[in-house]
C-alpha positions in Angstrom: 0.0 0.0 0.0 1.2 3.4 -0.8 2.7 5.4 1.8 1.9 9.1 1.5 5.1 11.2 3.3 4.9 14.9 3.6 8.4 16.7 3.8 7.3 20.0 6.0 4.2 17.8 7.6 3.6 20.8 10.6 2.7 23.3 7.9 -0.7 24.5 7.9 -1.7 23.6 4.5 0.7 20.3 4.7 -0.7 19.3 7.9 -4.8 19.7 6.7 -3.8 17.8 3.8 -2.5 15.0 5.5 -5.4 14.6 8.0 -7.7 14.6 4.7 -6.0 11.7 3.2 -5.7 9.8 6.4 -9.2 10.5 7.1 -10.1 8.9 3.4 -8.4 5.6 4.9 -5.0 6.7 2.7 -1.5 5.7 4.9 -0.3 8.8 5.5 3.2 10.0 7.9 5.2 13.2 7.7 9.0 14.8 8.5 9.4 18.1 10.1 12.0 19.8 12.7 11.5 18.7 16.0 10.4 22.3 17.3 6.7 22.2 18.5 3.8 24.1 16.3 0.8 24.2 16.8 -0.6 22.8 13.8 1.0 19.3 15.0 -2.0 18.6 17.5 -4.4 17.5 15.3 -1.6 15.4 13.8 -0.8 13.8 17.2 -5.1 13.3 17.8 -5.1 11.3 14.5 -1.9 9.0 15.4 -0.2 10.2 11.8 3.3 9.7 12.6 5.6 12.6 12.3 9.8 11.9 12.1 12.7 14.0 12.2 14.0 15.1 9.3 16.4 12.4 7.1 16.6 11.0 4.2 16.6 7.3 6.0 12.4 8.2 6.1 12.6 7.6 2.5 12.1 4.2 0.8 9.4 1.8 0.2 6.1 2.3 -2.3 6.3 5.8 -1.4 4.4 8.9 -2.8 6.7 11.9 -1.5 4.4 15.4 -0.8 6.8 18.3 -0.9 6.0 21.6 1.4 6.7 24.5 -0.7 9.4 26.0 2.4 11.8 23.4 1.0 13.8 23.2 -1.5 14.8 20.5 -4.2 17.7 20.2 -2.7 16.3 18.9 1.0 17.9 15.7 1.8 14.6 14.0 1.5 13.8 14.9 -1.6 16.9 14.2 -3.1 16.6 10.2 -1.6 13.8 10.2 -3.1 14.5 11.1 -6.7 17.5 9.0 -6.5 14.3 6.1 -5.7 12.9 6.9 -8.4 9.8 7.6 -6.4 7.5 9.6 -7.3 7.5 13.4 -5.7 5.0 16.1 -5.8 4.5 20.1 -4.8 1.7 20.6 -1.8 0.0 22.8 -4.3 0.6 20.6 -7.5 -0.9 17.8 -5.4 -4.3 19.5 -4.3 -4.7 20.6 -7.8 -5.3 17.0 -9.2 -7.0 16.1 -5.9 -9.4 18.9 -5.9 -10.8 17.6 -9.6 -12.5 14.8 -7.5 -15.3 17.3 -6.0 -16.9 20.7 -6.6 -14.8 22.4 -5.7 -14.4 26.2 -3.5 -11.4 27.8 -3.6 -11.4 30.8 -1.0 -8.6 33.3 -1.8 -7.8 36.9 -1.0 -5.1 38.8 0.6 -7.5 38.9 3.9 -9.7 36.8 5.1 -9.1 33.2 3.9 -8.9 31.6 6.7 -11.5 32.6 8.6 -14.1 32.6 5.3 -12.6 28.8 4.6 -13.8 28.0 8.0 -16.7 29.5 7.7 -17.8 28.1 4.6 -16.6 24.9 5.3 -18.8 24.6 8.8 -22.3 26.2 6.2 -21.7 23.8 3.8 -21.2 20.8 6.0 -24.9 21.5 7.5 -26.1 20.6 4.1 -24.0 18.6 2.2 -20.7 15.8 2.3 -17.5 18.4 2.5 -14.1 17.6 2.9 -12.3 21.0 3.3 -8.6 22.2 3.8 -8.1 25.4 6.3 -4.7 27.5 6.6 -5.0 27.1 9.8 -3.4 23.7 10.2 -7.4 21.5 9.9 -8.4 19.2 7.9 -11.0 16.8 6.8 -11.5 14.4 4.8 -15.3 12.6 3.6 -15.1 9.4 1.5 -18.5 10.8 0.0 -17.6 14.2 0.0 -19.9 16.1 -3.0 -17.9 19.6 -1.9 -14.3 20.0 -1.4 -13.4 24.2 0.2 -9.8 24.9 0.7 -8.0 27.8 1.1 -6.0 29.3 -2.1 -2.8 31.5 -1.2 -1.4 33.5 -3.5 2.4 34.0 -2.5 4.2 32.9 -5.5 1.2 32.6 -7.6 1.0 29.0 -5.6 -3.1 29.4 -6.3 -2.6 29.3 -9.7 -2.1 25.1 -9.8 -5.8 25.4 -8.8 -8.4 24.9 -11.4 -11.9 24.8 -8.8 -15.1 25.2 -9.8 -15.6 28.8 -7.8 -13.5 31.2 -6.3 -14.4 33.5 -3.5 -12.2 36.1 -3.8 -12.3 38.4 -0.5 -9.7 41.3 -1.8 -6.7 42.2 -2.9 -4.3 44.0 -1.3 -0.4 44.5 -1.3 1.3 41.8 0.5 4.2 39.6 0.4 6.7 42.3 -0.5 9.6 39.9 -0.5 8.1 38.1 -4.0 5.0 40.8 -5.4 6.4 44.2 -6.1 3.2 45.9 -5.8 -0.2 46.5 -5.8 -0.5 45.5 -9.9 1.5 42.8 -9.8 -0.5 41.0 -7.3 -3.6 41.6 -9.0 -2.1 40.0 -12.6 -1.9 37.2 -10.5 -5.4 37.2 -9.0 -6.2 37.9 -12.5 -4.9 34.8 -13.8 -6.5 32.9 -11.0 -10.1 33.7 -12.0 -9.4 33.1 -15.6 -9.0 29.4 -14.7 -12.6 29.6 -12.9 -15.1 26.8 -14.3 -18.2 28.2 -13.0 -18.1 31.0 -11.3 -16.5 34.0 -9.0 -17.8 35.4 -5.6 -15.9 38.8 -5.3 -16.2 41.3 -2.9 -17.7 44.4 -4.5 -16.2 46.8 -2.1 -12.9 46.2 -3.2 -11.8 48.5 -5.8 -9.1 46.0 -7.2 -11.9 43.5 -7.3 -14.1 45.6 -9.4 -11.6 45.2 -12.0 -11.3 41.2 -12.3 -12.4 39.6 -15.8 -13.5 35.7 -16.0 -14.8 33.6 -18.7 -17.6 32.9 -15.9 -20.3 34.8 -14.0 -18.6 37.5 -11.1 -21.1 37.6 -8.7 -20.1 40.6 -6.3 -21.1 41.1 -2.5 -20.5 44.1 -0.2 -22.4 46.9 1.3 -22.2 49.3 -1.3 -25.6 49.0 -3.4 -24.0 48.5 -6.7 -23.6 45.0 -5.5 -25.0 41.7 -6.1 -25.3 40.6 -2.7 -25.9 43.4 -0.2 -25.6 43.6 3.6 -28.2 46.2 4.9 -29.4 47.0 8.5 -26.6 45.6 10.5 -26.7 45.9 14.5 -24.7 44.6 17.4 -25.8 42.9 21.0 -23.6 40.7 23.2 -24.4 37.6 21.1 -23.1 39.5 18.3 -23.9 41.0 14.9 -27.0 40.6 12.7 -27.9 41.8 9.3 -30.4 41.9 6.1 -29.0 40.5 3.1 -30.6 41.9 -0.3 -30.2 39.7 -4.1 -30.1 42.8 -6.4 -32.2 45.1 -4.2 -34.7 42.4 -3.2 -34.9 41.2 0.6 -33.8 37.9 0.8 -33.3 36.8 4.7 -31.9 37.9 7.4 -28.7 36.3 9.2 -26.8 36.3 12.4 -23.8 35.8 13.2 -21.6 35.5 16.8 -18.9 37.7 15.8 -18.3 41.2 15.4 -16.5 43.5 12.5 -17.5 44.6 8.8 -15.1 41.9 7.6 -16.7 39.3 9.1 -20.3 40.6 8.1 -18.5 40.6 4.1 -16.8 37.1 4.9 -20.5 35.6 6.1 -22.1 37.6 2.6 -19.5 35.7 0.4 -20.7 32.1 2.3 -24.4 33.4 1.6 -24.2 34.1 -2.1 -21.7 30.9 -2.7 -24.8 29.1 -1.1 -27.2 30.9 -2.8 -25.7 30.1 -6.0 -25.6 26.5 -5.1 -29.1 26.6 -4.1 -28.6 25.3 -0.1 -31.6 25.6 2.0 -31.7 28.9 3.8 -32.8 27.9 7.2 -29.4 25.5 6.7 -27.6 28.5 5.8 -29.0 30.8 8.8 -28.3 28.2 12.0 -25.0 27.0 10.6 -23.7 30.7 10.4 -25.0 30.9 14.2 -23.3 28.1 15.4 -19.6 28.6 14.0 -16.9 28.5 16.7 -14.0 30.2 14.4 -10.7 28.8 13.3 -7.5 28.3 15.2 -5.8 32.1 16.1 -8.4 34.5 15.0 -9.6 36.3 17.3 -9.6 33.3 19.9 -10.6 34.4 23.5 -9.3 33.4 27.1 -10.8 35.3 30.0 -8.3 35.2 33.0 -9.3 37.3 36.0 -10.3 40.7 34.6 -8.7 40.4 31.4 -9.4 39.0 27.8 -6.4 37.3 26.5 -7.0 36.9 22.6 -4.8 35.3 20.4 -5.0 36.4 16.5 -2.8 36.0 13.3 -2.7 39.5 12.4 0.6 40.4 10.6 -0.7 43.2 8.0 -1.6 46.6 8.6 -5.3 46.3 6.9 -5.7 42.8 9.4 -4.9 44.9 12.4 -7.3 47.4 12.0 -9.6 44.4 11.4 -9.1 42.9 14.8 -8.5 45.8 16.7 -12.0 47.2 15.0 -14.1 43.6 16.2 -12.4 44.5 19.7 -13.8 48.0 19.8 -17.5 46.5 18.6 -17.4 43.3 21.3 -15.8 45.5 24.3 -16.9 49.0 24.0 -16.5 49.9 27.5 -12.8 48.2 27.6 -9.6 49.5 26.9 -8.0 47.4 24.0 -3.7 46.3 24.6 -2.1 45.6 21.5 1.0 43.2 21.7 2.5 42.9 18.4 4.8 40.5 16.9 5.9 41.6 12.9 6.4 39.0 10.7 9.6 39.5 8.1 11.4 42.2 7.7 10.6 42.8 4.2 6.9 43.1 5.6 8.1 45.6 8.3 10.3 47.5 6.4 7.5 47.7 3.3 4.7 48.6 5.8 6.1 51.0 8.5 4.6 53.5 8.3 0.8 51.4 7.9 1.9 49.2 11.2 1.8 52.2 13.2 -1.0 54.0 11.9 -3.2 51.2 12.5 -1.1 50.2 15.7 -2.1 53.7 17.4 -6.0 52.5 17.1 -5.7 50.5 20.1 -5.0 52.3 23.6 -1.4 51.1 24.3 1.0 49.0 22.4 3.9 46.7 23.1 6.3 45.5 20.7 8.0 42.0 19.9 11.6 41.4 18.4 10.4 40.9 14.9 10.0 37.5 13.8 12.2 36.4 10.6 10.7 32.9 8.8 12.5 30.2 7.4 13.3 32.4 3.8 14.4 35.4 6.0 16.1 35.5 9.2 17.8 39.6 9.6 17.4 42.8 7.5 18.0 46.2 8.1 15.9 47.5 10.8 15.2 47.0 13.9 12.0 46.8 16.3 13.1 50.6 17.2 12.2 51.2 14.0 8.5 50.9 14.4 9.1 52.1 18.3 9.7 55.2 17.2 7.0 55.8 15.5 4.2 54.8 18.1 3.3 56.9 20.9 3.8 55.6 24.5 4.9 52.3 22.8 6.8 50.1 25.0 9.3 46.8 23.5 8.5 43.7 26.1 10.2 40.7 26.5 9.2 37.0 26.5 11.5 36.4 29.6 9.2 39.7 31.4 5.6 40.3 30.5 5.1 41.8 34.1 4.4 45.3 32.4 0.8 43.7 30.9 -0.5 43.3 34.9 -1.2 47.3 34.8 -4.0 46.8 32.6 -6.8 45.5 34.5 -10.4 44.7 33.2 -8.6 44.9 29.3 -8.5 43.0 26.3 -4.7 42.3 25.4 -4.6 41.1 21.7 -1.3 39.4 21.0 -1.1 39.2 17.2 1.1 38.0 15.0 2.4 35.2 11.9 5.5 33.9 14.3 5.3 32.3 17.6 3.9 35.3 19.0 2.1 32.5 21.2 5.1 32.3 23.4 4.4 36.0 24.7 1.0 35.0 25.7 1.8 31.5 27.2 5.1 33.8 28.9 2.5 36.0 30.6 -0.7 33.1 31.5 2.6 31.9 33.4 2.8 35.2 36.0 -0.7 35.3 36.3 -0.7 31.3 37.5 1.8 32.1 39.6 -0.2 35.3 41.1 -3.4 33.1 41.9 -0.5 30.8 43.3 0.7 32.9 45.6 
């Protein structure tokens, strides 16, 4: 029986995919570095084994799946072309898997995730779906009908994806270290929907969007009234955030859902008209969007004493402002703590200026050593950098988060693409050890 090994098996996309296949009854194990991430959990729940990194793993009636962080020349890899085995790209691989179902690809600089989820968790209520999430979850249906996954764009990965529809929440500059600007990254979202079989759920509000050409229907959502799908009436309680939802002007329905935020009110429009389109029952539609729990690091609560600890993936100027703007709308009477961890310096260095700008919308701000990834380790600047350039901002320290006890009855969002995780475990340490003592 064929062996399925993924090289890079604790990436997010890498580790979804495996759980899919081993879910489908496929033998599946995986190589990584021994550090621990949090996408290996679901991994260690589903007893796929996971090795350390050499090229002894290779051998057998294997099928190698290569993560797109390492290069040809990864010992693994080498072993096994010198095989003879057979070895394929993360993204090549769920573009001949994908053919299998119809298929949902959910792209956008912003948003993915969470709309993957989202969609994923709707769809579910009324049909077989096997879905793929970027943040690290997976799963797989023998008699799946639907197959959503989430479609990144850095280095045009998306465009080995051939799906039935796209949902395409924006575009925005990103990835500075491979796009060189705004333009470039929309020739590659442009290429993307040209490969669209049957049809395109764009956000409407998004002037790049406004702009995208298919061979198939663009079906746009926003508030503005010019589109397809509009949000009208929204309002806010505790429970959260509902709205009316009009199809070219006429009421359809009216939803609720138990977040807060305009992007999440656009992200639950684009899993409305994708549905719509499909023609899933409504009253499906309306309880499944009621009862979604998120995905892994967006906007995930922890109250401790008088506090709200959140944990979010934030690492973009427009995503902070998102976050710190579903803050403001859940805890109006709070003071929101930002504790930010950048992600690359090419990021940092692109988006200065933008970090702090929408940094300075929450009430006080700490700063992390910036993270560098596995393509970039040092550059130029420094954390000061972006100090400097913050009011009152102060830099804190995994070894001492002592200075985030002043802020009583807060919410503390520690965001970030790194291990930005480490500052909050850091700090849920000194307040154990207060109730301790």
């Amino acid at each position: 029986m064929t062996i399925y090994h993924f090289v890079g098996i604790k990436g997010s996309g890498m580790s979804a995919l495996a759980q899919i296949l081993h879910d489908m009854d496929y033998q599946v194990q995986g190589s990584d570095v021994e550090k621990y991430f949090f996408t290996q959990k679901a991994l260690d729940d589903a007893n796929i084994k996971i090795l350390p990194f050499q090229k002894e793993n290779i051998g057998g009636d294997m099928h190698v799946i290569a993560g797109n962080a390492f290069p040809d020349t990864h010992e693994e890899i080498v072993a096994a072309k010198e095989l003879g085995l057979p070895v394929t790209r993360y993204h090549k691989f769920l573009g001949d898997f994908m053919q299998e179902f119809t298929s949902v690809a959910v792209t956008g600089a912003h948003g993915k995730t969470s709309t993957t989820g989202l969609l994923a968790h709707v769809i579910r209520g009324a049909k077989p779906t096997s879905y793929l999430i970027g943040d690290g979850t997976g799963k797989g249906e023998v008699d799946a009908n639907y197959f959503v996954f989430e479609a990144c764009e850095y280095r045009r990965h998306f465009l080995s994806y051939y799906p039935d529809y796209a949902i395409m929440t924006n575009i925005d500059f990103d990835h500075p270290d491979y796009f060189a600007n705004i333009d470039d990254v929309f020739s590659a979202f442009q290429e993307m929907a040209m490969q669209v079989k049957k049809g395109i759920i764009a956000c409407g509000d998004d002037e790049q969007l406004q702009k995208i050409q298919a061979r198939v229907p663009v079906v746009f959502y926003g508030f503005a009234e010019e589109n397809d799908f509009q949000a009208r009436n929204v309002a806010h309680d505790e429970n959260g955030t509902s709205f009316d939802v009009f199809v070219r002007n006429e009421f359809y329905a009216s939803f609720k859902i138990p977040t807060y935020g305009d992007h999440n009110i656009l992200n639950a429009l684009s899993v409305i008209a994708l549905c719509h389109y499909e023609e899933l029952d409504t009253a499906i539609v309306q309880e499944r969007l009621q009862t979604f729990e998120g995905v892994k690091r967006r906007f995930s609560e922890k109250k401790v004493g008088g506090q709200i600890l959140v944990d979010d993936y934030a690492h973009h100027p427009t995503e902070i402002t998102a976050t710190l703007d579903s803050a403001r709308q859940k805890y109006p009477n709070k003071d929101i703590v930002a504790v930010f961890q950048p992600h690359t310096f090419t990021r940092t260095q692109t988006f200065l200026s933008e970090f702090a700008e929408s940094l300075q919308l929450a009430d006080k701000v700490y700063l992390c050593e910036i993270f560098g990834s596995a393509r970039e380790n040092h550059g130029k600047l420094s954390i000061h950098d972006l100090e400097t350039k913050i009011d009152g901002c102060e830099i804190i320290d995994e070894r001492d988060t002592t200075a985030l006890l002043h802020h009583e009855d807060s919410v503390l969002i520690f965001m970030g693409a790194g291990d930005i995780q480490k500052f909050q475990q850091s700090y849920e340490s000194v307040l154990n050890e207060q109730v301790a003592e």
